[in-house]
C-alpha positions as a printed NumPy array, in Angstrom:
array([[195.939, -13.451,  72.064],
       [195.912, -10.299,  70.366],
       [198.915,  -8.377,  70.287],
       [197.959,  -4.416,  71.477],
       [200.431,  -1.583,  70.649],
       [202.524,  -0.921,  73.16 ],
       [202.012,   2.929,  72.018],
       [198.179,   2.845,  73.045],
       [199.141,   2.232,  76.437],
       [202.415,   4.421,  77.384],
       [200.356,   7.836,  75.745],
       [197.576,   6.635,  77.947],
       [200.3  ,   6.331,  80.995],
       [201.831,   9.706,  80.096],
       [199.092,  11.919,  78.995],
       [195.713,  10.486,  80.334],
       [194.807,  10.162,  77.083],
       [195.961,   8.268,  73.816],
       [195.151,   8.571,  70.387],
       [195.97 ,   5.328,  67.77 ],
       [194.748,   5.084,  64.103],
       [194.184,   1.841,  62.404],
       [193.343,   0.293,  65.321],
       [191.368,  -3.092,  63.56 ],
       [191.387,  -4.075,  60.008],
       [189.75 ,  -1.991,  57.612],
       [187.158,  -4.739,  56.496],
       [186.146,  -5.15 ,  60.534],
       [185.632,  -1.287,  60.799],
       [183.416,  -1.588,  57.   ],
       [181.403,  -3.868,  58.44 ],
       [180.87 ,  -2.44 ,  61.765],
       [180.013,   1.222,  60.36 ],
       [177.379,  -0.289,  57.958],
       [175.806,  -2.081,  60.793],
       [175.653,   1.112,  62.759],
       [174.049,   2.567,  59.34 ],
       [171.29 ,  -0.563,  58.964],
       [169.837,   0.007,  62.584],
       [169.728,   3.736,  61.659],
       [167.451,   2.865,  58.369],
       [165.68 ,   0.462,  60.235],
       [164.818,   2.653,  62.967],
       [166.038,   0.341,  65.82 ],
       [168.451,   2.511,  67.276],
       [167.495,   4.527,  70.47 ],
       [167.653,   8.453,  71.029],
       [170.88 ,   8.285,  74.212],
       [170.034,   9.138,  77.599],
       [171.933,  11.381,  79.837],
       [173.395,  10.633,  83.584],
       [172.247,   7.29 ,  85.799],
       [168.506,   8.474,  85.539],
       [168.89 ,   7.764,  81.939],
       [166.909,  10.588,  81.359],
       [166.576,  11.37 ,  77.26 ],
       [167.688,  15.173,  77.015],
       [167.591,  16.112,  73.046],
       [169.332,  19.632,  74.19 ],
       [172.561,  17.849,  75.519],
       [173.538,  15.023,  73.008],
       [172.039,  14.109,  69.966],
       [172.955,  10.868,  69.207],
       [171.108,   7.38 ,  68.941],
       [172.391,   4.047,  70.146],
       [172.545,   0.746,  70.557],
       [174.126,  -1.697,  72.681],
       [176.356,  -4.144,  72.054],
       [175.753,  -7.797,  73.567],
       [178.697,  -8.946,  75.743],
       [180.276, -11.289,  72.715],
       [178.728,  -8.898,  69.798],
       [176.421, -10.167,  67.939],
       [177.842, -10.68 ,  64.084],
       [181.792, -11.389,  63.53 ],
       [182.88 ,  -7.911,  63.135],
       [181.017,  -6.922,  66.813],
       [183.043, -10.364,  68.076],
       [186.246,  -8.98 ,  66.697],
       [185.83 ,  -5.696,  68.069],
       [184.843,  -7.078,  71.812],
       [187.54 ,  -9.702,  71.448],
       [190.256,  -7.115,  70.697],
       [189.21 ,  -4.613,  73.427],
       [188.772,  -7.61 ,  76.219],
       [192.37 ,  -7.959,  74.885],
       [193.258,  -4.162,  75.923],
       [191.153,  -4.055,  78.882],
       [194.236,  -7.321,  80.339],
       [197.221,  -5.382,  79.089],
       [195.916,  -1.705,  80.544],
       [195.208,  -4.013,  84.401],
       [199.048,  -5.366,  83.447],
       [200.628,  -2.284,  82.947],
       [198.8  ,   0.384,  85.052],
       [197.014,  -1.682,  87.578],
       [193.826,  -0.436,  87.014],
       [191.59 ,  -3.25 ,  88.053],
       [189.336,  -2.584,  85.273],
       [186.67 ,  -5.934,  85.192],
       [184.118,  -4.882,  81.648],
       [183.345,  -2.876,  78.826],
       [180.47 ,  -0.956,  78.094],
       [179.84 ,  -0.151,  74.692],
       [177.556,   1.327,  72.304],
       [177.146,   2.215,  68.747],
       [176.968,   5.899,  68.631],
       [175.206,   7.47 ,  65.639],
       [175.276,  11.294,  65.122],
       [172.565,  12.795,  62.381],
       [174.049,  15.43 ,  60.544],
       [174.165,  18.827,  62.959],
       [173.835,  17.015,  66.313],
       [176.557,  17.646,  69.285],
       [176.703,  16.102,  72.885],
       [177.567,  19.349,  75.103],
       [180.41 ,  19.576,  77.397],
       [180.369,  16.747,  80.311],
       [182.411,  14.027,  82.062],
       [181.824,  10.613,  81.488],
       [182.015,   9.243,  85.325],
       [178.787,   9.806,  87.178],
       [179.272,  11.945,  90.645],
       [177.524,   8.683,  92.439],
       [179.399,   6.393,  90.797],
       [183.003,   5.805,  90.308],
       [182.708,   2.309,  88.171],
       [184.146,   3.852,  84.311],
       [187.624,   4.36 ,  84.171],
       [188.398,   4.332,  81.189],
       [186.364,   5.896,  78.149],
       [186.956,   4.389,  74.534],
       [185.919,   5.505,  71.135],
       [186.778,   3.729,  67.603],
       [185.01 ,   5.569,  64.962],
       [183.486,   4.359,  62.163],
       [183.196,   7.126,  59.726],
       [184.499,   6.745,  55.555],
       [186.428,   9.512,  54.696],
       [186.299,  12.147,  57.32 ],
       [188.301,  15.199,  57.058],
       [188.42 ,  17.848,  59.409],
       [185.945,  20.314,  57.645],
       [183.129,  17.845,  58.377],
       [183.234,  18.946,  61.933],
       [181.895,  16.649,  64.348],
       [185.464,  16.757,  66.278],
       [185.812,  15.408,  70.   ],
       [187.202,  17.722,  71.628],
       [188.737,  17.068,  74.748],
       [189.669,  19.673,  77.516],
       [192.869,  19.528,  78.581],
       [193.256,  22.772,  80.995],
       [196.765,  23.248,  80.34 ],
       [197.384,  26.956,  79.885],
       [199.464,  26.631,  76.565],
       [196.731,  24.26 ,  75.536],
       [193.411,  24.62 ,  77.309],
       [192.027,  22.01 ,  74.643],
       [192.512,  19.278,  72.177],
       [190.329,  18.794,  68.949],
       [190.17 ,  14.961,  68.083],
       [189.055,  14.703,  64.008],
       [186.909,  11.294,  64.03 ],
       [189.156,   9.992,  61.419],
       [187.361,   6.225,  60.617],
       [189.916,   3.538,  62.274],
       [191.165,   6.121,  65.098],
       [190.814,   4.593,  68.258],
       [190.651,   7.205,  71.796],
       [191.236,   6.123,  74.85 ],
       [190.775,   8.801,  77.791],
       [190.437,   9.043,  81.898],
       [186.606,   8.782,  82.031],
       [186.718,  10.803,  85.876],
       [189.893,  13.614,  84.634],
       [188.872,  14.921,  81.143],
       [186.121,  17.166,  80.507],
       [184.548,  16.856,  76.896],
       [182.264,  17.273,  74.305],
       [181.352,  16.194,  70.348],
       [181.433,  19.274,  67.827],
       [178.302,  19.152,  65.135],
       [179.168,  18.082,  62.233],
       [177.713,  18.475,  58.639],
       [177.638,  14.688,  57.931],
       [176.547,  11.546,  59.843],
       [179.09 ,  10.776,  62.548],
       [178.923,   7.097,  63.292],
       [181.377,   5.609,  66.064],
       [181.669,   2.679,  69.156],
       [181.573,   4.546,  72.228],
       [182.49 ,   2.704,  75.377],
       [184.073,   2.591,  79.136],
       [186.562,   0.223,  80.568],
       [184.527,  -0.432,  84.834],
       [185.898,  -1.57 ,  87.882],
       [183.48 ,  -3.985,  89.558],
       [180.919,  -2.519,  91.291],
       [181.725,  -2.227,  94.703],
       [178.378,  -3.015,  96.289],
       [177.887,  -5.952,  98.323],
       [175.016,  -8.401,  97.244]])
């Protein structure tokens, strides 16, 4: 078993949202980020799709994907879906959450692309309850842009800019916080992913 921060989880209890850097080992993060950049020179990643029609909508995000097998397919994709099965059991154990899989792709932004301003839990569907992002990115500062930024509507803070530092892991309520992904002026590469409840349909 994997030991997960206790840290990760009381910011996401308090806040709705957490924010923890150096989330995996640096070589696992290396490896996963020039993965991410091999499908993108090899042309096998996908332009994303937007709401359960999976409609592609170039206007709205910009990104291209891929997604990851259930076990990953190399070591560093086994590490990374090992760890989070590991924080998917201690989020059910300490805020009951019932959460049952992960969803998760890579997430590759060409330099000047965005994803506007939307909520990650479909209106006809109330399965992601969680949303996760690790990023992937070597030396990011925040003058490279590409920020998430989450919207908070507090009055004293009606937003929060999240720099995609490489090794940050986010963790937010996928049906409470409005967001979007700032352009930026480099290639944004991160894992982009949501904690589901089982779907409730019968067979």
């Amino acid at each position: 078993m994997t030991p997960i921060p206790h840290s990760i989880i009381s910011a996401l209890e308090t806040n709705g949202y957490s924010i923890y850097d150096d989330f995996l080992p640096d070589s696992v993060i290396r490896q996963l980020a020039q993965e991410a950049r091999d499908m993108a020179a090899a042309g096998t990643l996908k332009p994303a799709r937007v709401g359960l029609q999976a409609q592609s909508q170039r206007d709205i995000r910009g990104d291209l994907t891929h997604w990851l097998e259930d076990r990953g397919d190399s070591p560093a994709q086994q590490h990374y879906t090992h760890v989070m099965n590991e924080l998917c059991g201690a989020l059910n154990r300490s805020c009951f959450l019932g959460l049952h899989t992960l969803e998760t792709h890579f997430a590759v932004y060409p330099p000047g692309t965005a994803y506007g301003r939307h909520l990650d839990q479909f209106r006809d569907s109330q399965q992601r309850i969680i949303s996760s992002i690790l990023y992937l990115n070597d030396d990011w500062s925040a003058s490279d842009g590409g920020q998430l930024r989450l919207y908070l509507e507090q009055p004293e803070r009606p937003h929060l800019d999240v720099v995609p530092h490489g090794n940050r892991l986010v963790l937010f309520e996928s049906a409470r916080f409005w967001h979007e992904v700032l352009p930026a002026s480099r290639e944004r590469i991160s894992l982009t992913g949501w904690f589901r409840a089982r779907d409730p349909s019968p067979l």
